[in-house]
Structure formats: C-alpha cells, structure tokens
DRENMI-691821 format. One record per residue (C-alpha): z, x, y; residue number from 0; residue in three letters; chain. Coordinates in steps of 0.25 Angstrom, whole numbers. Each point is the difference from the previous one (the first is absolute). Layout:
BEGIN
    pz    px    py seq type mol
     Z     X     Y NUM  Ala   A
...
This chain:
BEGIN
    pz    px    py seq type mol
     7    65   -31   0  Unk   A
   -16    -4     5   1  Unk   A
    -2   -11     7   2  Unk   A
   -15     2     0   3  Unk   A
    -4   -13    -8   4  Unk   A
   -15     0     1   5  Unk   A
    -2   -13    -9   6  Unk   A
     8    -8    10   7  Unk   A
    -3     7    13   8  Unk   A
   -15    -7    -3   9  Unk   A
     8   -12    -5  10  Unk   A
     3     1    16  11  Unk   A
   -11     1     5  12  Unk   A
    -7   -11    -9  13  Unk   A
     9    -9     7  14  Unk   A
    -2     4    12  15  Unk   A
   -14     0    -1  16  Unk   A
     0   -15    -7  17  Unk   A
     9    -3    13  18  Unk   A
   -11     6     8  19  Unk   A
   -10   -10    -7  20  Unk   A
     7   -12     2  21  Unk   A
     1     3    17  22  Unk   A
   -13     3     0  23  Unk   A
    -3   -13    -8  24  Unk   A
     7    -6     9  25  Unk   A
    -6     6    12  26  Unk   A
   -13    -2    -3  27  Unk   A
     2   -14    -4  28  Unk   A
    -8   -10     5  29  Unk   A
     6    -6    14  30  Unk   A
     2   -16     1  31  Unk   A
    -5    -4    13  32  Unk   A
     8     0    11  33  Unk   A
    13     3    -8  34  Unk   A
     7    13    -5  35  Unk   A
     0    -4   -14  36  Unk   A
   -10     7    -9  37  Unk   A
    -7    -5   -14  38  Unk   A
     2    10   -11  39  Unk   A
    -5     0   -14  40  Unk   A
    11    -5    -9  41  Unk   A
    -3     7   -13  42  Unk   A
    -1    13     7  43  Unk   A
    13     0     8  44  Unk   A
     9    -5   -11  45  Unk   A
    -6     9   -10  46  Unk   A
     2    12    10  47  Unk   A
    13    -6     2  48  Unk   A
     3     1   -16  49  Unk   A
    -5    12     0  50  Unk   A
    10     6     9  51  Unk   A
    11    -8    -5  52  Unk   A
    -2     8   -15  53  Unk   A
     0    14     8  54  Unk   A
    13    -3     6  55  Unk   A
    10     1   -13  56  Unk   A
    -5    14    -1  57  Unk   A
     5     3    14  58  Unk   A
    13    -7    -3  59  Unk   A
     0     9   -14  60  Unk   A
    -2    13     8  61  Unk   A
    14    -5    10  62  Unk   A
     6    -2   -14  63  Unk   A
    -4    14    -6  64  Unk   A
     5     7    13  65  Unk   A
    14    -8    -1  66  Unk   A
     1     5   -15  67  Unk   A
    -5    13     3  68  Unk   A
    10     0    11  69  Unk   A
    12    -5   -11  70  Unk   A
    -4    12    -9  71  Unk   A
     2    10    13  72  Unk   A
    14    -4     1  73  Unk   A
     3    -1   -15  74  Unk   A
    -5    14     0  75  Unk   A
     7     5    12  76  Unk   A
    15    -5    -7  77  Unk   A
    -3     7   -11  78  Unk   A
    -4    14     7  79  Unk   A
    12    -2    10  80  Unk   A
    10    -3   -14  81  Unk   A
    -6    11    -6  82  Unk   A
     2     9    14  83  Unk   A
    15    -5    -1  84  Unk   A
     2     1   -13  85  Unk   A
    -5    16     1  86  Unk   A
    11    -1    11  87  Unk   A
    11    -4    -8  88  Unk   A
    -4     8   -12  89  Unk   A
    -1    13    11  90  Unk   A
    13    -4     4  91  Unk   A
     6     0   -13  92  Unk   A
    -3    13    -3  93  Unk   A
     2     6    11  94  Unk   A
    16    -4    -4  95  Unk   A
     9    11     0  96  Unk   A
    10     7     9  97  Unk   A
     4    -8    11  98  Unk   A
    -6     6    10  99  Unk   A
   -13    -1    -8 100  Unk   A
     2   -16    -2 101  Unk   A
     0    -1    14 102  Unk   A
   -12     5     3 103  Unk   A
    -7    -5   -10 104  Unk   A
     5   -13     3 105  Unk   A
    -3     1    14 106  Unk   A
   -14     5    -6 107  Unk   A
    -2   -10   -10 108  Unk   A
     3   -11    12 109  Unk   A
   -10     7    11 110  Unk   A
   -10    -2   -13 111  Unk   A
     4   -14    -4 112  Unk   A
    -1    -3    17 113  Unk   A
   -15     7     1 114  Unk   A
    -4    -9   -14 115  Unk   A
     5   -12     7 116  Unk   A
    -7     4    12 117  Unk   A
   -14     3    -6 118  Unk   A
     2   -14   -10 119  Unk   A
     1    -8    14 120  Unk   A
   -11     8     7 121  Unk   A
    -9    -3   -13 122  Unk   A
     6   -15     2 123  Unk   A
    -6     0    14 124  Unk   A
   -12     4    -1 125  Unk   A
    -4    -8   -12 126  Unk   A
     4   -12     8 127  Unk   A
    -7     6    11 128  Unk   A
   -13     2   -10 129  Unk   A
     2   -15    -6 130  Unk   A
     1    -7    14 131  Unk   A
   -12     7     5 132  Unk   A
    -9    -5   -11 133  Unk   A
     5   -14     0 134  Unk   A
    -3     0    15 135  Unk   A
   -13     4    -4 136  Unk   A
    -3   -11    -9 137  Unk   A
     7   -11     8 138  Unk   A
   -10     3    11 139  Unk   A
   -11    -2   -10 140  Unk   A
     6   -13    -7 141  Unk   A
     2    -4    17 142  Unk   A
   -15     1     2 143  Unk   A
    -5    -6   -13 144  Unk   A
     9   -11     4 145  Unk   A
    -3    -2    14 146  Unk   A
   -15     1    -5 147  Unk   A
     1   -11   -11 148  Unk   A
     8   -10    11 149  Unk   A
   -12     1     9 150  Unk   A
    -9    -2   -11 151  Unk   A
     9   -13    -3 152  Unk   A
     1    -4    15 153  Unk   A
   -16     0     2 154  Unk   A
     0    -9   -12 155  Unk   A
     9    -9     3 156  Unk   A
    -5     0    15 157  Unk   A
   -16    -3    -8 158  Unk   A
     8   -11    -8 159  Unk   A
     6    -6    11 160  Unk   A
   -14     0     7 161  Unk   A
    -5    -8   -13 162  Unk   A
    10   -10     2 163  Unk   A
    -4    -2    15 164  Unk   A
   -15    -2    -7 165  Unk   A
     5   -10    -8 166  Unk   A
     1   -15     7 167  Unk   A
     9    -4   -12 168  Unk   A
    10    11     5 169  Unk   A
     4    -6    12 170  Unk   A
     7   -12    -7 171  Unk   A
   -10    -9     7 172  Unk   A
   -15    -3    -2 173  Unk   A
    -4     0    15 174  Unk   A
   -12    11     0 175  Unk   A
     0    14     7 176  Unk   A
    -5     1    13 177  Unk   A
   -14     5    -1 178  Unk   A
C-alpha cells in the first residue's frame, strides 16, 4: 500500500501557496487611514478565493481514498484470518485419530486458530492505527484551508462594513459624516 501521491501532494501545496497569496494580498493591501481595515482588489481576492475552493474536493477525495484503501485492508485481513482458521480446522481434522492424537491436535488446532485470531486483531490495529493517522493529517490541512478562507471572509466583511460607514445613506439618516 503507497501513500506517496505526487499529483495531490502539489495539489497541497497549490492551496497553500493560493492561501499564501491571499495573506499577502491582504497584507500588502492599501491601509485606510486611521483604521485597521484594508482595501483589496475584489476580482483578485475572490478569484484566488475560487481558485482554492476547486483544489479543495481533491483534498476531500484523497480522505476518501485512504478510507476505502482502509476498507480494503480489513476486507483483506478477514479473508487471510478465514483462511488461517480454515488451514486450522482442516489441520485439525486431519490430524484425527487415536485419542490421544485428537487431543493434541485439538489442542494444536486451538493454539493455531488463537495466534490466527491474534495476528487478524493486530492487523485490525494497525490499519486503524494507519487510517487515523492519515485522516489526522488531512484534517489539519482542511483546519488550515479553513481558518485561512474564514480570515479571508472576516477582512471582507470588515472592508464591507467600512463601506457602509462611507456611505450617509447607511446610517438610516441623511445627517452628513463629520469631516
């Protein structure tokens, strides 16, 4: 099983790079005057903001991909622990005789059918184990993209607010700003 994906490792690193350009957009925005708000390009911001919302499905299919990759772990692992105590039962059986041999190969057969459990749980473990590992991974990627995109949103809707405070009409009055 590889999880060396180069495709959507630089998927990753797109996004983060169009998140890198809509910080610094924001940065280097022009300041308003005596005010922590910031005027930004609209076009530019919203089509970087588009651009990064289209890279994020592939991050979502890559969770999806490791959760059947995952599925098809543990339907592989059953099979191989049937088959292990299926070989048990079928060394059992033939090992059927004398009494005396029955009883070992009973007790035989159930150490065997025991260790086939035992490796069918360990397998279970660390799949699981595997699986949580990556989906760690990709939620602190999706937490990042996320906390990036809210910023993004809050310095709008901060700029927007600005606006309003421009406009007199906002105020629900027609009494003039100051200055």
């Amino acid at each position: 099983m590889t999880t060396d994906h180069p495709a959507r490792e630089s998927e990753g690193v797109d996004i983060q790079a169009k998140l890198d350009a809509l910080t610094e957009m924001v940065e280097t925005a022009r300041s308003m005057p005596m005010s922590a708000s910031c005027i930004v390009n609209r076009t530019d911001m919203l089509t970087l903001l588009d651009e990064v919302r289209e890279m994020l499905p592939a991050e979502l299919r890559e969770a999806q991909f490791v959760i059947k990759d995952r599925d098809e772990v543990i339907v592989e692992g059953r099979r191989r622990a049937e088959r292990l105590v299926n070989d048990a039962i079928s060394e059992r059986d033939r090992l059927v005789s004398e009494t005396e041999v029955v009883r070992q190969s009973e007790r035989e057969a159930d150490r065997i059918i025991d260790d086939a459990n035992e490796q069918a749980r360990q397998m279970q473990m660390q799949v699981d184990d595997y699986v949580d590992a990556k989906l760690a991974n990709f939620e602190v990627v999706l937490h990042k993209v996320l906390s990036a995109v809210e910023r993004g949103r809050d310095k709008l809707r901060g700029r927007q607010e600005l606006d309003a405070l421009g406009d007199p009409g906002a105020l629900g009055d027609d009494t003039p700003l100051p200055g």
